[in-house]
VOLUMDO-763869 format. One record per atom (N, C-alpha, C): residue in one letter; x, y, z. Coordinates in pm, whole numbers, padded with zeros to 5 digits, always signed. Example, Ala and Ser with C-alpha at 12.3 -4.5 7.8 and 13.67 -1.06 7.14 Angstrom:
<nodes>
A+01319-00569+00780/A+01230-00450+00780/A+01320-00330+00780/S+01285-00225+00708/S+01367-00106+00714/S+01290+00003+00787/
</nodes>
This chain:
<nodes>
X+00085-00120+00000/X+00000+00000+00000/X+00088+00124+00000/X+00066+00225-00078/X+00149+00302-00136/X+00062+00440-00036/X+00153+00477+00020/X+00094+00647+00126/X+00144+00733+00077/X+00041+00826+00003/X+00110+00999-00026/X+00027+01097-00013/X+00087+01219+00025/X+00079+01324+00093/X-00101+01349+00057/X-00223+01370+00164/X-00326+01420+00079/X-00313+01593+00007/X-00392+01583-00051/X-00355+01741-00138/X-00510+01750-00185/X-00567+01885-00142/X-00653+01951-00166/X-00677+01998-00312/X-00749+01935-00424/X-00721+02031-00550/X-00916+02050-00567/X-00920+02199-00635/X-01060+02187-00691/X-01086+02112-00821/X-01200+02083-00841/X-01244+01992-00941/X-01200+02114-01072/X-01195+02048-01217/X-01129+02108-01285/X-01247+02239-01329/X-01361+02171-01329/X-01482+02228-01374/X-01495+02369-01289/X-01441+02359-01176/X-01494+02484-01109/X-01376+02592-01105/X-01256+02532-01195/X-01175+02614-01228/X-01207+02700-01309/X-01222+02609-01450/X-01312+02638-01552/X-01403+02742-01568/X-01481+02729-01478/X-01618+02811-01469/X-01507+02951-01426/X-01457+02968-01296/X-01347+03065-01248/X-01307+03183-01360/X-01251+03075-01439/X-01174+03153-01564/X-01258+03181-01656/X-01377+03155-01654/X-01508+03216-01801/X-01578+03352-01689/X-01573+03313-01591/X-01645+03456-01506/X-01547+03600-01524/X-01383+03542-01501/X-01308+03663-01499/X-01311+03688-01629/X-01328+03614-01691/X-01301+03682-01825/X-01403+03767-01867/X-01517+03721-01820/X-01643+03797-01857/X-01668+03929-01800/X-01615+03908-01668/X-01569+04005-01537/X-01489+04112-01669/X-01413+04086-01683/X-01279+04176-01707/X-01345+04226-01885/X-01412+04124-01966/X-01462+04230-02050/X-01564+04310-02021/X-01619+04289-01960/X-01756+04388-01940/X-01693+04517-01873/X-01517+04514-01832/X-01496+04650-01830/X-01413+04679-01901/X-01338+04628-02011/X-01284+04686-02117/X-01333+04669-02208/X-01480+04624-02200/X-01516+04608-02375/X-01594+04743-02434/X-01670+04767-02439/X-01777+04862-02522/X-01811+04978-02433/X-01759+04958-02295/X-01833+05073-02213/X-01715+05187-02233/X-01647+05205-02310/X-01546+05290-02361/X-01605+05404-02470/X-01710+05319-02524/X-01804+05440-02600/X-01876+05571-02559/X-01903+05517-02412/X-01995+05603-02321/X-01893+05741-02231/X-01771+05703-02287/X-01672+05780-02138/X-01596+05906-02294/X-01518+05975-02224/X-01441+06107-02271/X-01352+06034-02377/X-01274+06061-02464/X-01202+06041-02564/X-01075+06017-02471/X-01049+06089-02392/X-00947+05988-02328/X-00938+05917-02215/X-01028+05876-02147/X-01123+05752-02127/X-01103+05610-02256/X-01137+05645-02348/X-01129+05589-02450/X-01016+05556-02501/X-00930+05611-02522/X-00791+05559-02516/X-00731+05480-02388/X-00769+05528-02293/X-00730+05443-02191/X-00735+05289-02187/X-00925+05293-02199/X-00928+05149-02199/X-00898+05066-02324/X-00888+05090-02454/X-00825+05060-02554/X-00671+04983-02520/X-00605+05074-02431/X-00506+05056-02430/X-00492+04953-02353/X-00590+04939-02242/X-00586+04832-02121/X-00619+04699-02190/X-00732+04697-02295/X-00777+04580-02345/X-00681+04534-02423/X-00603+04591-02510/X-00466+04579-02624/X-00401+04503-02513/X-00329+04559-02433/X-00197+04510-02317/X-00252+04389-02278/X-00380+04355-02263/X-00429+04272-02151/X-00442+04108-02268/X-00510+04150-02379/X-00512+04061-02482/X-00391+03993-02516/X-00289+04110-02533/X-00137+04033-02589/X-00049+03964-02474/X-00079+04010-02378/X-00034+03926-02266/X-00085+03793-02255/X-00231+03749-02259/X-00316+03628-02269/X-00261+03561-02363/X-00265+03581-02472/X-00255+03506-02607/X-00095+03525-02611/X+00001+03601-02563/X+00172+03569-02581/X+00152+03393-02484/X+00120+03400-02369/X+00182+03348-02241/X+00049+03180-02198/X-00065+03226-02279/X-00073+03101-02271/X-00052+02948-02358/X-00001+02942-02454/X+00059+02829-02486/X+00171+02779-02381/X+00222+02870-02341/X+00375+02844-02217/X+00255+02788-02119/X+00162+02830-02057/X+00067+02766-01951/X+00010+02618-02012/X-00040+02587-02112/X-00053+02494-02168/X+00066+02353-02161/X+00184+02441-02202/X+00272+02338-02252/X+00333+02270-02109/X+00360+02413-02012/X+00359+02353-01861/X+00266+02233-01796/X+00123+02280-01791/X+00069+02182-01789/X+00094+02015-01848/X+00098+01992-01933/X+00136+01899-01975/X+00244+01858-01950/X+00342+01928-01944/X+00497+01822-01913/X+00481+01798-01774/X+00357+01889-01633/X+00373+01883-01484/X+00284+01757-01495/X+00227+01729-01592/X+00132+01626-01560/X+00169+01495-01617/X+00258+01463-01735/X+00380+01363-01731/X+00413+01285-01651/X+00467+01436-01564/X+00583+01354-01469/X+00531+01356-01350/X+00417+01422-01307/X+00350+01356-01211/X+00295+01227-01195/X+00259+01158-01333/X+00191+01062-01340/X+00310+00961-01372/X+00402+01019-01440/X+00513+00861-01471/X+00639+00883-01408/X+00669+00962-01328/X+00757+01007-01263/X+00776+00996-01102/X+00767+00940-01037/X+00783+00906-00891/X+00866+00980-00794/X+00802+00999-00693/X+00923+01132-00594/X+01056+00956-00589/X+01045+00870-00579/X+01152+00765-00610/X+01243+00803-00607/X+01176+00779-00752/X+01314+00852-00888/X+01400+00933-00839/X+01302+01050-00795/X+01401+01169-00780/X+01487+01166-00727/X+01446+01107-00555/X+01516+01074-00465/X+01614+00993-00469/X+01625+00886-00569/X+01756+00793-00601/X+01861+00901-00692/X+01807+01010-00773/X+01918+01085-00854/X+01965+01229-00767/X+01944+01242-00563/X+01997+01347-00556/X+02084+01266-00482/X+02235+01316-00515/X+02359+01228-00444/X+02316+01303-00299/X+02335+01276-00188/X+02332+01300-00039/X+02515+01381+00003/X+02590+01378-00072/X+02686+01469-00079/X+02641+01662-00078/X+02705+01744+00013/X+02601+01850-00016/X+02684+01888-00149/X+02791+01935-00152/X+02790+01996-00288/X+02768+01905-00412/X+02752+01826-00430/X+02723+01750-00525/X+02539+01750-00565/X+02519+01768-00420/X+02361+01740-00413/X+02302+01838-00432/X+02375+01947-00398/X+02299+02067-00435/X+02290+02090-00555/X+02388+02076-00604/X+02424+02111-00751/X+02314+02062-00865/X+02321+01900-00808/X+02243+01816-00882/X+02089+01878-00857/X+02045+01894-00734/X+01892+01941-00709/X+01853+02057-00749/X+01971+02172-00791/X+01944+02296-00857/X+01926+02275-01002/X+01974+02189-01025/X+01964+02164-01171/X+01869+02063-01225/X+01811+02001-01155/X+01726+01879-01168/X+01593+01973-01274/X+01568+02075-01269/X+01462+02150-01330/X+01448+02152-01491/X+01621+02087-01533/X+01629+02106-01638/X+01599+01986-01753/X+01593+01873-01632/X+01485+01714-01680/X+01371+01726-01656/X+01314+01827-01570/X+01175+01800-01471/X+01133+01945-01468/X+01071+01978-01603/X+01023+02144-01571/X+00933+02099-01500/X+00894+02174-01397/X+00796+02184-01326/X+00766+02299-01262/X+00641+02387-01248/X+00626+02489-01219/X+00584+02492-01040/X+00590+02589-00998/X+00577+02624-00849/X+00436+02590-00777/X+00331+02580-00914/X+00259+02520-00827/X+00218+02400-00798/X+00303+02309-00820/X+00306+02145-00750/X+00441+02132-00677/X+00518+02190-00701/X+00661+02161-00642/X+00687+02160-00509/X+00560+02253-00462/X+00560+02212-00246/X+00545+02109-00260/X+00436+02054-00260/X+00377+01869-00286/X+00506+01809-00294/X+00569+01812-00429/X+00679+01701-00441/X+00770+01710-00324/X+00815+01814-00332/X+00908+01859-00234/X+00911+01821-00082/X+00779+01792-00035/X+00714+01734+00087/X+00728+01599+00113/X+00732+01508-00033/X+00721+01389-00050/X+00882+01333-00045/X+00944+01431-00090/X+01101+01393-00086/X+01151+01372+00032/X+01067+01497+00187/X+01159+01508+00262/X+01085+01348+00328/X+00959+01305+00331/X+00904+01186+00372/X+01002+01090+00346/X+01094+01135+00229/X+01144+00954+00183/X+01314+00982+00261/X+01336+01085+00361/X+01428+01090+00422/X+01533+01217+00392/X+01540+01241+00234/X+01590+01378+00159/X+01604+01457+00230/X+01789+01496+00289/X+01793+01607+00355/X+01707+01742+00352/X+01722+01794+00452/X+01654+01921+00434/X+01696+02063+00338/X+01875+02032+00341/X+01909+02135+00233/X+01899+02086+00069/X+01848+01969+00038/X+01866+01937-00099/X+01691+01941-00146/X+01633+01910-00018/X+01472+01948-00085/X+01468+02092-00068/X+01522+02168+00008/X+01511+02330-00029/X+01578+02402-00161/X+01664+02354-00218/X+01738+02343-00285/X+01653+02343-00460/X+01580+02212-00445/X+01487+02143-00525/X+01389+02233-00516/X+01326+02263-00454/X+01218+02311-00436/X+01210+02486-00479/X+01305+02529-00448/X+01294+02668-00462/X+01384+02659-00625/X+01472+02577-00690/X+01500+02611-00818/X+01463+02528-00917/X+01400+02423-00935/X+01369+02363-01020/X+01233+02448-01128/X+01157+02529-01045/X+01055+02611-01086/X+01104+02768-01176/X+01270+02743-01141/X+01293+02859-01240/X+01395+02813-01337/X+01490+02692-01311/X+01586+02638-01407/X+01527+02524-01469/X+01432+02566-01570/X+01408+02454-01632/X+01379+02541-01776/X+01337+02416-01887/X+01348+02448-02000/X+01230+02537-02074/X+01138+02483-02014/X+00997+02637-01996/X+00998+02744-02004/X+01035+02763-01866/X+01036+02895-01831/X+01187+03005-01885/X+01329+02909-01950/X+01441+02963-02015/X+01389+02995-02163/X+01278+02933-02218/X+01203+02937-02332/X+01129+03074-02349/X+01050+03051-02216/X+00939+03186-02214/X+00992+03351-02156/X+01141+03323-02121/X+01193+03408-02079/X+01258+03502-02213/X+01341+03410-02267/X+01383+03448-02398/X+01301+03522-02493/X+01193+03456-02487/X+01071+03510-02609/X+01011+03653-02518/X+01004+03694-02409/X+00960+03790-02330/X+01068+03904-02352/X+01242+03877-02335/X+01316+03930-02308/X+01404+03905-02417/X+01347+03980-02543/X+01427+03881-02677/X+01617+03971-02650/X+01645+04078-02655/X+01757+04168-02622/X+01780+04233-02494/X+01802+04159-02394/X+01809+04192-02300/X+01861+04092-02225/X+02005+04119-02133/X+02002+03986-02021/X+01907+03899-01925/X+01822+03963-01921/X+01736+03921-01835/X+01711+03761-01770/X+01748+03682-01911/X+01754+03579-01878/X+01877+03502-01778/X+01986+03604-01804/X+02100+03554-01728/X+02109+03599-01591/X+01993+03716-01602/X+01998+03749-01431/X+01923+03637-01350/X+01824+03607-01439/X+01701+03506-01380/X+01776+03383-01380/X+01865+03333-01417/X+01911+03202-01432/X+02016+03207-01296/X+02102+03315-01309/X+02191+03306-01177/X+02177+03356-01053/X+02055+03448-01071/X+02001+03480-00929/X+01933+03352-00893/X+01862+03273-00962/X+01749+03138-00922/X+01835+03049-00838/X+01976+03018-00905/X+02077+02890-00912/X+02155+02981-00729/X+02201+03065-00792/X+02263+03145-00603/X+02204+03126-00517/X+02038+03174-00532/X+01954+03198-00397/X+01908+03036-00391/X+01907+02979-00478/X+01836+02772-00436/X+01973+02742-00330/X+02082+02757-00398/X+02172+02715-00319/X+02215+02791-00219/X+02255+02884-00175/X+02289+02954-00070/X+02165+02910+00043/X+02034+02903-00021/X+01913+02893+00096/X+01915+02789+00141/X+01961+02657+00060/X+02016+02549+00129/X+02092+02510+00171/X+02207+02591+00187/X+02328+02560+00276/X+02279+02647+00418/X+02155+02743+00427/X+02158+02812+00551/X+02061+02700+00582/X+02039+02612+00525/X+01868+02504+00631/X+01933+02443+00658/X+02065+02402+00605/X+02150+02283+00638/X+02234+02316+00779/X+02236+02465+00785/X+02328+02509+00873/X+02233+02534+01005/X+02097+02540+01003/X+01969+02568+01055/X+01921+02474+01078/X+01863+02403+01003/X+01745+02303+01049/X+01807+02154+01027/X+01960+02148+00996/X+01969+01989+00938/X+01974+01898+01083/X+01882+01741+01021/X+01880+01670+01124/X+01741+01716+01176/X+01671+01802+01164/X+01518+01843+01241/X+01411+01728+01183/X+01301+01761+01216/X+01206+01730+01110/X+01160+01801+01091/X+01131+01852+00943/X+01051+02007+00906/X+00932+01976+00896/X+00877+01819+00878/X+00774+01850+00823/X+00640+01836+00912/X+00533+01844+00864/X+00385+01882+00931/X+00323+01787+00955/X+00316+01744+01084/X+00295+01574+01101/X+00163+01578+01133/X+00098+01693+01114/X-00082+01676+01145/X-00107+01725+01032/X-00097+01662+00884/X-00109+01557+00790/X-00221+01496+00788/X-00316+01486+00729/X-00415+01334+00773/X-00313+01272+00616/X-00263+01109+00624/X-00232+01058+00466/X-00355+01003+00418/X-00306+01014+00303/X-00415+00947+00151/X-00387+00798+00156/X-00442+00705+00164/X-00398+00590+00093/X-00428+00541+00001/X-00373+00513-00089/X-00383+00446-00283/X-00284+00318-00278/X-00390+00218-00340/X-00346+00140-00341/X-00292+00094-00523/X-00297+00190-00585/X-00253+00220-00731/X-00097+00151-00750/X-00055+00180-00843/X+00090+00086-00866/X+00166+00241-00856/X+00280+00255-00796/X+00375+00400-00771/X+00308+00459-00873/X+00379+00432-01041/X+00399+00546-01095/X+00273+00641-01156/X+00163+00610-01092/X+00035+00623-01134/X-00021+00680-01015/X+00025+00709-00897/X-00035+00701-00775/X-00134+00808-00774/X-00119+00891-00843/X-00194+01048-00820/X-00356+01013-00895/X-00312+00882-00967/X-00475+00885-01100/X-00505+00740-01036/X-00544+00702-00918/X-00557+00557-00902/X-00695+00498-01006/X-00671+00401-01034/X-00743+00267-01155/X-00818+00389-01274/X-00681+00463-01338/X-00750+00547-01484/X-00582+00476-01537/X-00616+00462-01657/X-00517+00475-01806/X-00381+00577-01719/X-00252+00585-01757/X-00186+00642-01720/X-00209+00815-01856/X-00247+00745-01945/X-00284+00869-02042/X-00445+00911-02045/X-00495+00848-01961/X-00621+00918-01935/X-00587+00995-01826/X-00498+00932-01725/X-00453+01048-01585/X-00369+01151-01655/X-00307+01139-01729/X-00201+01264-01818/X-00283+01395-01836/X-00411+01337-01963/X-00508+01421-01981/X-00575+01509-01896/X-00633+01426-01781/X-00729+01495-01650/X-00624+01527-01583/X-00496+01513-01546/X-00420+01607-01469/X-00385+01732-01592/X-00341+01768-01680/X-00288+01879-01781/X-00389+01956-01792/X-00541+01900-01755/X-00669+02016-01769/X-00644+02069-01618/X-00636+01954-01582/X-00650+01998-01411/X-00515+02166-01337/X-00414+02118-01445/X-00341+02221-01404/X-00317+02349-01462/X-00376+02301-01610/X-00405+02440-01722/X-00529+02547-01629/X-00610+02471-01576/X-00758+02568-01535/X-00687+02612-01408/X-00635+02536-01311/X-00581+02567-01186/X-00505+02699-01209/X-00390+02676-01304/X-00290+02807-01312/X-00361+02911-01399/X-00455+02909-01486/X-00498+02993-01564/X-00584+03075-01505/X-00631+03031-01398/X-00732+03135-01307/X-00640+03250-01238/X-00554+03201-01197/X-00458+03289-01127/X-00388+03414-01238/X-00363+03371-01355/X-00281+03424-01473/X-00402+03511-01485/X-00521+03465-01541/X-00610+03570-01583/X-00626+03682-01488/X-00604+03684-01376/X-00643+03783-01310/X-00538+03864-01276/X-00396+03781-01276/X-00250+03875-01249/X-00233+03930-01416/X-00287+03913-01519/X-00227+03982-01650/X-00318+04107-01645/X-00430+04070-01612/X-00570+04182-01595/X-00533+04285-01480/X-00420+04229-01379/X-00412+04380-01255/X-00274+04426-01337/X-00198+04323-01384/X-00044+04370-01457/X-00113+04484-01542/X-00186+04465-01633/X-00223+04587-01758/X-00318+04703-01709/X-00390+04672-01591/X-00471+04798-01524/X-00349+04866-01422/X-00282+04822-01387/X-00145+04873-01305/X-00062+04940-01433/X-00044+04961-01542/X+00011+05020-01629/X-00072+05133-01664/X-00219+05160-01699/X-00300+05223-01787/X-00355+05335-01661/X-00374+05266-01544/X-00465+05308-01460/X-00387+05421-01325/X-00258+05411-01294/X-00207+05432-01227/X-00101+05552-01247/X-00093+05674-01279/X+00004+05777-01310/X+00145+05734-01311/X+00170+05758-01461/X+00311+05683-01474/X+00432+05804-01360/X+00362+05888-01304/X+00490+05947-01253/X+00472+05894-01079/X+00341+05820-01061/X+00375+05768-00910/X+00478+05600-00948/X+00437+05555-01077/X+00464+05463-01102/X+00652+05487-01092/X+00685+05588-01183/X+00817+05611-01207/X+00905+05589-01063/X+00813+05717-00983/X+00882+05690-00860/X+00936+05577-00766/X+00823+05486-00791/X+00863+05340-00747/X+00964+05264-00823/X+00911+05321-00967/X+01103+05216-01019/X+01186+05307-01088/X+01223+05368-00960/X+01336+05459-01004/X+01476+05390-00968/X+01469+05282-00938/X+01624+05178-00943/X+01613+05167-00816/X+01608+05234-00717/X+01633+05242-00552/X+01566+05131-00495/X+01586+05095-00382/X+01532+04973-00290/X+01368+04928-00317/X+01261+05094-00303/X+01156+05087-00340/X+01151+05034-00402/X+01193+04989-00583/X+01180+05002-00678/X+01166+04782-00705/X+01245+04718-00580/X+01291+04639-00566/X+01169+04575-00501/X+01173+04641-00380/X+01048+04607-00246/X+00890+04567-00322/X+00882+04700-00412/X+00734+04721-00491/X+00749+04593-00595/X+00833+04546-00657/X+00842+04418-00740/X+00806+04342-00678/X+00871+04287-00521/X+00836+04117-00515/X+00714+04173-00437/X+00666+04296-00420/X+00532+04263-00305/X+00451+04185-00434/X+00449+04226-00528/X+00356+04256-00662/X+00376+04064-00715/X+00497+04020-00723/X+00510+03898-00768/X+00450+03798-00636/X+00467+03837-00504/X+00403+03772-00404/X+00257+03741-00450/X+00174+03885-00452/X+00035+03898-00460/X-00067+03883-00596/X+00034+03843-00731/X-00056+03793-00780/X+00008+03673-00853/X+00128+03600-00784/X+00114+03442-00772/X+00071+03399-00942/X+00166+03479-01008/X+00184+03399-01150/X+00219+03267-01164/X+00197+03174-01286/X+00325+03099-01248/X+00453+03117-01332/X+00518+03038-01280/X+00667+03117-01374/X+00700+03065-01503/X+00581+02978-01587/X+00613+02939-01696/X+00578+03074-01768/X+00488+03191-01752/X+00461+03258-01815/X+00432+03388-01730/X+00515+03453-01611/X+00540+03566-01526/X+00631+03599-01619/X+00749+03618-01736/X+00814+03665-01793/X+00765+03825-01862/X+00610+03753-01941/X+00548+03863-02000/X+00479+03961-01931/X+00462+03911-01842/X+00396+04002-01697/X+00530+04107-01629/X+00631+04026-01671/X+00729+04129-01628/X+00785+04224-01715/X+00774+04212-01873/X+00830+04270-01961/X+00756+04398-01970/X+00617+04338-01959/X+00528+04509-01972/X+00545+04566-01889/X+00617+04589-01749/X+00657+04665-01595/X+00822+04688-01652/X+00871+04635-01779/X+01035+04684-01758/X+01037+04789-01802/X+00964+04830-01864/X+00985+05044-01910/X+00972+05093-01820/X+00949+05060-01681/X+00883+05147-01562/X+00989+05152-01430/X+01022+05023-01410/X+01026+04973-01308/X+01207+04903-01338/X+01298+04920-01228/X+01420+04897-01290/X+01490+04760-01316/X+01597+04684-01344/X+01625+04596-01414/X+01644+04512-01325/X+01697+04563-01178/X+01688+04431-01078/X+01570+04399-00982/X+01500+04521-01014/X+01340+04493-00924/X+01248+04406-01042/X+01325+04411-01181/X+01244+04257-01266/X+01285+04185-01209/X+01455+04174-01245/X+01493+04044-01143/X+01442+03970-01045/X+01398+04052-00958/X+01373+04012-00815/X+01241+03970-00826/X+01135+04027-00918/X+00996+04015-00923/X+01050+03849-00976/X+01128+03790-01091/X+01105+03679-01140/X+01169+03570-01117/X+01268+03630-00989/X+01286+03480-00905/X+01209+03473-00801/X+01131+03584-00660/X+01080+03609-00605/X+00934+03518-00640/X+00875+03572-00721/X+00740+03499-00715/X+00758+03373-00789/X+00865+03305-00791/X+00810+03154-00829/X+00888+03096-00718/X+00969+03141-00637/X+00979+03081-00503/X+00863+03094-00366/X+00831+03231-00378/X+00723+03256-00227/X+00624+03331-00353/X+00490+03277-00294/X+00413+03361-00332/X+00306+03322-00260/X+00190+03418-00274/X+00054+03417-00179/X-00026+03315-00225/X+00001+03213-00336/X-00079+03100-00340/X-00005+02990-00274/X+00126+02960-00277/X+00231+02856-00233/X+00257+02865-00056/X+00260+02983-00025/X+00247+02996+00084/X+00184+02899+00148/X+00060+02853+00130/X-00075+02825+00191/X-00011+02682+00194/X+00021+02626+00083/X+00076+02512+00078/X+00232+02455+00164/X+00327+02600+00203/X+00405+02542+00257/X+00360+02525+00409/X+00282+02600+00447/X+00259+02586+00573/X+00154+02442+00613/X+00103+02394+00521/X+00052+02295+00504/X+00112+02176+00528/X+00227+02165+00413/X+00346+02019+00446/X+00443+02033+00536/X+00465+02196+00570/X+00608+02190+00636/X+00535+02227+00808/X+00626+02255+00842/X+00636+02262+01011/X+00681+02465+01010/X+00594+02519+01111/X+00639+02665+01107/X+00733+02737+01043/X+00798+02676+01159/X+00934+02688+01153/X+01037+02680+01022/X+01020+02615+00959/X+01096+02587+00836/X+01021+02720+00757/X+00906+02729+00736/X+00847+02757+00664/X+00869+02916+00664/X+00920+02969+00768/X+00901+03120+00824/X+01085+03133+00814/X+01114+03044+00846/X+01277+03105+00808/X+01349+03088+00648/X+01296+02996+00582/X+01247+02969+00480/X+01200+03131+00387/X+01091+03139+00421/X+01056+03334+00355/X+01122+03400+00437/X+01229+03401+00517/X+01309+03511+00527/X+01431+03520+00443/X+01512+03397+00440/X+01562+03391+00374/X+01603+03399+00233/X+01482+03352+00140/X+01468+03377-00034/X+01430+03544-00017/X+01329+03616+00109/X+01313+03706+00056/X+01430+03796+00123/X+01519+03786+00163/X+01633+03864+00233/X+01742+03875+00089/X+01749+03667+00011/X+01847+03675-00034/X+01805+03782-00192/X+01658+03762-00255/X+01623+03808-00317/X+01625+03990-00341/X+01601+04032-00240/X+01625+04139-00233/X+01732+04224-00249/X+01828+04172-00170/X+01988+04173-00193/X+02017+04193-00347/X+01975+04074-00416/X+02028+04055-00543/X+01963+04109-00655/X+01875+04209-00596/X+01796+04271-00708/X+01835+04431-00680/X+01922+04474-00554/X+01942+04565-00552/X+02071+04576-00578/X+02165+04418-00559/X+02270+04460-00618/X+02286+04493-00773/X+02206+04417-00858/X+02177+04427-00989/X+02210+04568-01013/X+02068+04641-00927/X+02095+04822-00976/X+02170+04897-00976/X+02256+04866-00868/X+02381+04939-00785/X+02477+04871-00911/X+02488+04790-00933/X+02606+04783-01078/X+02596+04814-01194/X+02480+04884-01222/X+02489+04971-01327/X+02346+04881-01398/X+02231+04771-01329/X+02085+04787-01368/X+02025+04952-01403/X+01955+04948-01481/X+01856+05062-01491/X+01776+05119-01355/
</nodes>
């Protein structure tokens, strides 16, 4: 009998429904009621519906394609596996678990789950922190959707070596902190499935019928969230005086602070937060992107909920001090070396 972690998901349908309301939500205020308002009124929302459209249609195939590869390897992929390919050496292990993202895209919002399941099968505490906080930004997805967001611009190399620094540095401080504890949340109720491992998540369906109903399951899941962070991303551009805006990304700490509150609170995911960040880079300076696009695919106000769920306080609270201490740092050092 095979025990894994229970996990709360909504049915896909009521995702579904979620994402036809906002949408309906969100045209009924950029669609036609632009006729009724001042000429520049009218440009305004023009402009909001333009930004808001090309953001949708850039960034969801990347939500799509995520889906599907998270639902793969959820279904044929075993926390096992994983656990037999991280050497228990730390530098070796780290190395290997920072990089593991680049066999196993997987986005941030299943990666608590796995990550929970690793530390169950014994997985030090610095190599599932490790795992957990970089696999959601070093993988082949999100280096894809970054590129196409940020066609002339480093951006991608900030996002790649700020992700790979702060996974590892945060796991050499849990190691130095919590190793040997137990982090995790032992008032848990478990699931039991009596399914064969690599199937465990779809017990008695087709492993490609579970493929299917998990890739809807995670397209509607993340797309509810996207629709509503591309819809405040493009009303936060149109709606808001570009000179209070300026002020906030005028390169300085603010400029930094106001990024990850923003990547916290609307909990993109990071296969497609790239384009959400590109329309804020005329504004807002080059390491407070930074920080916005390693920041919210490590902590954010949907994952949160979930770490406090598998983990134990404690981990969980020194844990967001740390990504957001190291994050910060590295988005202000960005500016201070000559970022915008």
């Amino acid at each position: 009998m095979h025990v894994i972690t229970k996990t709360m998901r909504k049915p896909s349908g009521l995702n579904f429904l979620k994402i036809i309301l906002l949408l309906a939500f969100i045209a009924a205020i950029v669609g036609n009621i632009d006729t009724a308002l001042a000429v520049v009124h009218s440009k305004t929302m023009l402009n909001l519906r333009t930004m808001f459209i090309s953001l949708v249609l850039e960034s969801f195939p990347f939500l799509l394609l995520g889906s599907v590869v998270s639902a793969v390897l959820e279904v044929f992929v075993s926390e096992n596996t994983l656990a037999r390919w991280l050497p228990r050496a730390t530098l070796p292990g780290l190395l290997v678990a920072a990089s593991l993202g680049l066999l196993f895209p997987l986005c941030e919002c299943g990666i608590v789950i796995i990550a929970a399941r690793l530390a169950r099968k014994k997985v030090p505490v610095h190599l599932v922190t490790t795992f957990m906080l970089a696999v959601p930004l070093v993988n082949v997805i999100v280096i894809l959707s970054t590129r196409m967001a940020f066609p002339a611009s480093p951006m991608l190399a900030y996002r790649l070596i700020g992700a790979l620094g702060i996974a590892i540095i945060s796991g050499c401080l849990m190691k130095v902190l919590l190793d040997g504890q137990n982090i995790l949340n032992e008032d848990l109720e478990p699931l039991y499935c009596c399914s064969c491992e690599d199937a465990h998540l779809m017990p008695g369906k087709p492993k490609m019928t579970a493929v299917l109903t998990q890739s809807i399951e995670e397209f509607f899941n993340m797309g509810n969230f996207f629709v509503m962070g591309a819809f405040l991303s493009s009303l936060l551009q149109v709606a808001i005086p570009r000179d209070l805006i300026s002020s906030l990304g005028n390169g300085g700490a603010s400029s930094v602070l106001a990024m990850m509150a923003l990547a916290f609170g609307l909990s993109i995911c990071s296969n497609a937060d790239a384009f959400i960040a590109n329309a804020l880079s005329t504004t807002f300076s080059t390491g407070s992107i930074a920080s916005f696009l390693i920041y919210g695919a490590m902590i954010d106000l949907k994952n949160i909920f979930m770490l406090f769920g598998q983990f134990k306080k404690r981990y969980v609270l020194t844990l967001v001090f740390v990504v957001t201490v190291l994050a910060f740092t590295y988005g202000l050092g960005i500016n201070l070396l000559g970022g915008r």
